[in-house]
MDTraj code that builds the backbone (N, CA, C; nanometers):
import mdtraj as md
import numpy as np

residues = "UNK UNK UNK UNK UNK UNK UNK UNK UNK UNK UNK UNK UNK UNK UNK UNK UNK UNK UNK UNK UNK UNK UNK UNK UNK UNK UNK UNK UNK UNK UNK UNK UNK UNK UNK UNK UNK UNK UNK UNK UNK UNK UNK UNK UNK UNK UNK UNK UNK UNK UNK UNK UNK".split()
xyz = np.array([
    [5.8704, -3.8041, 5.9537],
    [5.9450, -3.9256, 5.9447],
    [6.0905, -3.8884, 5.9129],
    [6.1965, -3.9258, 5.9863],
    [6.3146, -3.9009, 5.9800],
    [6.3614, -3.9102, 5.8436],
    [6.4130, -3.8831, 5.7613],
    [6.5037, -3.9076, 5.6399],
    [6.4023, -3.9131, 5.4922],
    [6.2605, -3.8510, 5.5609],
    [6.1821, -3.8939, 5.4673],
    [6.2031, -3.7827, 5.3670],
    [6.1757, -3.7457, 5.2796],
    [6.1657, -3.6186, 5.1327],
    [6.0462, -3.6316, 5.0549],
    [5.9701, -3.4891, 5.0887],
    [5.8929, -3.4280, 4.9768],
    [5.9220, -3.3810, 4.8814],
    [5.8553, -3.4335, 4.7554],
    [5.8275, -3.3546, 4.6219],
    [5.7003, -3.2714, 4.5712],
    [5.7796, -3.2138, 4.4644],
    [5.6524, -3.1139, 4.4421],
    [5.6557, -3.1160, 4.3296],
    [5.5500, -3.1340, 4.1981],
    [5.5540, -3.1188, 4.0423],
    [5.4813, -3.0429, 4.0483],
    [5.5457, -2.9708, 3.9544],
    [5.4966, -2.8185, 3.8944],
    [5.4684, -2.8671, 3.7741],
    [5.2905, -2.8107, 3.6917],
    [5.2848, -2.7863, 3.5733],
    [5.3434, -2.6798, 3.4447],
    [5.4640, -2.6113, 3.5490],
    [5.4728, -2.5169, 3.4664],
    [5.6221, -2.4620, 3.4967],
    [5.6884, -2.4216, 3.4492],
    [5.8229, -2.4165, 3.4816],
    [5.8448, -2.3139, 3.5458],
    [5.8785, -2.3397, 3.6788],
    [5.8893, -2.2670, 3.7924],
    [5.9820, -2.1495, 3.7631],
    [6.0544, -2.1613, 3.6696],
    [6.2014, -2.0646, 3.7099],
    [6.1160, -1.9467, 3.5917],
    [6.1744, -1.7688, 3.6393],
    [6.1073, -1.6827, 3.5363],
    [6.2246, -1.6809, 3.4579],
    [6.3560, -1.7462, 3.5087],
    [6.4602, -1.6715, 3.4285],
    [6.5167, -1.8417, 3.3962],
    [6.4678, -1.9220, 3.2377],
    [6.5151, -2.0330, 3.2745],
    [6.6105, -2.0767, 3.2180],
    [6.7327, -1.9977, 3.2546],
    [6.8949, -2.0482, 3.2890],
    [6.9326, -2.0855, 3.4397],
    [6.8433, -2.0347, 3.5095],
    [6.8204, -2.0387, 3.6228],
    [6.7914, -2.1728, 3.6919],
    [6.8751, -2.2302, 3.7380],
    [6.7830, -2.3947, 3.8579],
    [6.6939, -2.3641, 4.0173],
    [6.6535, -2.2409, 3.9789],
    [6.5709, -2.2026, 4.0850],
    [6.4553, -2.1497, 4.1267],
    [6.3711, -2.1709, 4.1886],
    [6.2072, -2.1208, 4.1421],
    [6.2016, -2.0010, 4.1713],
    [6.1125, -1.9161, 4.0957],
    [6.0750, -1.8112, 4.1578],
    [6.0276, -1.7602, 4.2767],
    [6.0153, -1.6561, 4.3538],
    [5.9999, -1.5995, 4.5254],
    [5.8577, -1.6044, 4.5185],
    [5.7788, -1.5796, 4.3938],
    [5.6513, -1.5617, 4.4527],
    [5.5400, -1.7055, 4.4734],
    [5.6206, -1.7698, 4.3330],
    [5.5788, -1.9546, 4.3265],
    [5.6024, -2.0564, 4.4454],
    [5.7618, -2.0038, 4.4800],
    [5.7825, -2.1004, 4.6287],
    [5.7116, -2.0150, 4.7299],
    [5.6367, -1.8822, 4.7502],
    [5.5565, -1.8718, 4.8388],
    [5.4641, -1.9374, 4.8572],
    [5.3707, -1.9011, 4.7358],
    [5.2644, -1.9237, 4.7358],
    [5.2538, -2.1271, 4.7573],
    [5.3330, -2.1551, 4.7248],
    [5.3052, -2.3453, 4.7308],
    [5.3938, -2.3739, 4.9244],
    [5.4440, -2.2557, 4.9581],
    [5.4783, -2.3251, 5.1041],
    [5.3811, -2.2291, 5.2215],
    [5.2816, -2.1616, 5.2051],
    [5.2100, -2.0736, 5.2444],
    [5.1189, -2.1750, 5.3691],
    [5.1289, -2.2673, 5.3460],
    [5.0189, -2.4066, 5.4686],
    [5.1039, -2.4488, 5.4790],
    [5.2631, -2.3930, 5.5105],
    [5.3654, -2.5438, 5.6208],
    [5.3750, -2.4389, 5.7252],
    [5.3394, -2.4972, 5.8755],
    [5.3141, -2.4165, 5.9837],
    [5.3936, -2.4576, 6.0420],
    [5.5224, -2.4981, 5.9851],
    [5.6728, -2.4651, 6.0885],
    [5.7256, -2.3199, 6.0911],
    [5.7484, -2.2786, 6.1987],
    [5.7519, -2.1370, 6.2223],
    [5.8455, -2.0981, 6.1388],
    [5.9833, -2.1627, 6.1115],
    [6.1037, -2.1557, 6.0316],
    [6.0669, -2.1463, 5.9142],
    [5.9386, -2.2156, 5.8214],
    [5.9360, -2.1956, 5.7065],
    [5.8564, -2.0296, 5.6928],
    [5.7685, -2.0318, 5.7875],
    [5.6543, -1.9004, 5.8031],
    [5.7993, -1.8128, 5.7784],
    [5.8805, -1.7742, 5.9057],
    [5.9821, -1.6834, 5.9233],
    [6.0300, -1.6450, 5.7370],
    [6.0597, -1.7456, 5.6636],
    [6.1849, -1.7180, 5.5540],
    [6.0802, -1.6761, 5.4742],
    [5.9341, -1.7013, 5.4617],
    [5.8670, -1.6653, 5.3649],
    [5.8673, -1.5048, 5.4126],
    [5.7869, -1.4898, 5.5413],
    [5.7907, -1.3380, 5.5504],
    [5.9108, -1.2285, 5.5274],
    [6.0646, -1.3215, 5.5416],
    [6.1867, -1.2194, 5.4725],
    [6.1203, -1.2336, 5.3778],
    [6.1118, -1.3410, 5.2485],
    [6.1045, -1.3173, 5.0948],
    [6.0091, -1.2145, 5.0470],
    [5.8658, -1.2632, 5.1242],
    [5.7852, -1.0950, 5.1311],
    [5.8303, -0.9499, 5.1222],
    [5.9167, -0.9447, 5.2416],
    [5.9595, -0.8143, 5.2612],
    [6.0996, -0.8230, 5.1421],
    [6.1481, -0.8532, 5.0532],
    [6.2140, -0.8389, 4.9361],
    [6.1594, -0.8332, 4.8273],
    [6.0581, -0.8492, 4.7755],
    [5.9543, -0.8431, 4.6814],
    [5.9399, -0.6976, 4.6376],
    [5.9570, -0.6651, 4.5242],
    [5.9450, -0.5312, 4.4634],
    [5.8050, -0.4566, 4.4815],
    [5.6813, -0.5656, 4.5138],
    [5.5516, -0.4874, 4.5116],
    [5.5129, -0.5022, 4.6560],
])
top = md.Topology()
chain = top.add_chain()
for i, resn in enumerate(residues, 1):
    res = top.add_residue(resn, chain, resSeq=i)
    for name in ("N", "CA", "C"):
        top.add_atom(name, md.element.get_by_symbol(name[0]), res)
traj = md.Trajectory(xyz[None], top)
């Protein structure tokens, strides 16, 4: 739907560093891991390949 916006509540405070307004790489994986727009697939697999482990 055009102009529409998803949210997402987290039980738990997303950020590891929280001065930070931004979630962590492995939390926003793991919660966008079932959106099968290729564009989201694509940025997760960079964030993968930046991941220390």
């Amino acid at each position: 739907m055009p102009g529409a916006h998803e949210w997402q509540l987290w039980t738990y405070s997303p950020a590891l560093i929280p001065d930070q307004a931004t979630v962590d790489p492995l939390s926003l994986i793991l919660s966008m891991r079932d959106i099968l727009d290729d564009r989201v697939q694509i940025a997760l697999g960079e964030m993968k390949g930046q991941l220390p482990w």
